[in-house]
C-alpha positions as CSV (number, residue, x, y, z in Angstrom):
1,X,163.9,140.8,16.3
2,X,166.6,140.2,18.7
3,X,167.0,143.8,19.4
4,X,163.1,143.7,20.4
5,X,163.6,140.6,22.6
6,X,166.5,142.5,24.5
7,X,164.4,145.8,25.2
8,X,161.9,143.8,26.9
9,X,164.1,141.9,29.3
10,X,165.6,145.0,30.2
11,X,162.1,146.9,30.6
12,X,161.2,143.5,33.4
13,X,164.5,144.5,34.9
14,X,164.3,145.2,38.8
15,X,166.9,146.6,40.8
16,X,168.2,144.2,43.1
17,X,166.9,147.4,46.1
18,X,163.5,146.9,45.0
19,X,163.0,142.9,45.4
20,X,160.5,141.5,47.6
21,X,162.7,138.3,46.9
22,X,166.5,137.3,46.6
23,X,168.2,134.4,46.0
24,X,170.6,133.0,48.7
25,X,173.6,134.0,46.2
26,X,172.6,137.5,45.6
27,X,171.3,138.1,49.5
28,X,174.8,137.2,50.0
29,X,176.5,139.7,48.3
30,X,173.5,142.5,48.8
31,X,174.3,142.1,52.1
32,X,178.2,141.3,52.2
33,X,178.2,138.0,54.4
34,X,178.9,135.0,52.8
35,X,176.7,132.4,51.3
36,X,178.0,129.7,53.5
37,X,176.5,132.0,56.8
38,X,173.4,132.2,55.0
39,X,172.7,128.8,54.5
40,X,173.8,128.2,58.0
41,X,170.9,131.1,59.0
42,X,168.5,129.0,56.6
43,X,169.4,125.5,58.1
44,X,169.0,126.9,61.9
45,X,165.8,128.7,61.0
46,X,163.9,126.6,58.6
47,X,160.8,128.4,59.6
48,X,161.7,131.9,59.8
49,X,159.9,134.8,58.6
50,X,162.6,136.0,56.0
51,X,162.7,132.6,54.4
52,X,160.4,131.8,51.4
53,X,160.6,128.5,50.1
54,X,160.6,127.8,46.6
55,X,160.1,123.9,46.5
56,X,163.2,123.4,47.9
57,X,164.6,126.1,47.1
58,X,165.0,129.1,49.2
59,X,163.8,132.8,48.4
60,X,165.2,135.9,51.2
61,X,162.4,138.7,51.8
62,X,164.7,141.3,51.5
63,X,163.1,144.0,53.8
64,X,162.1,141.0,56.5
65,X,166.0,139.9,56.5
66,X,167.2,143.3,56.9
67,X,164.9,143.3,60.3
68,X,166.5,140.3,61.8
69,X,169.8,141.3,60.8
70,X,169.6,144.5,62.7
71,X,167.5,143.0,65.6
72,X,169.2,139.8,66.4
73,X,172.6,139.6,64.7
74,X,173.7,143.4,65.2
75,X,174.1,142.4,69.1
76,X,176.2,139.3,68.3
C-alpha cells in the first residue's frame, strides 16, 4: 500500500523546468538571487505580470519572470 501511494506522487512529479508556477522559495534558488530580492520585486510590483497571487500568497510564472529578468534587470 505504501509502495503504491509513493509511485503515484512520483508519477505527479514535475520538474521544477516545466512549472507554469514557482513558489517565492524555489524561484529563488531556480534563479540564484535570494529570496529577500524577490520579495522586494513582489512588494515594488504588486501588480506585475510574473506575480500570481495565491490568496496572499504569491506564485512566480516562471517563463513571464524570466522575461522581466532579461528585459529590465539585465541592464541594472
Amino acid at each position: 500500500m505504501v509502495k503504491e501511494q509513493n509511485q503515484n506522487v512520483d508519477k505527479y512529479d514535475i520538474p521544477v523546468w516545466r512549472k507554469y508556477t514557482l513558489s517565492v522559495q524555489k524561484a529563488a534558488k531556480y534563479f540564484h538571487i535570494g529570496d529577500k530580492k524577490l520579495r522586494k520585486l513582489i512588494d515594488e510590483n504588486p501588480d506585475a505580470e510574473f506575480i500570481l497571487w495565491n490568496g496572499s500568497r504569491p506564485q512566480i510564472k516562471r517563463r513571464v519572470f524570466e522575461q522581466y529578468v532579461d528585459e529590465k534587470l539585465s541592464a541594472i
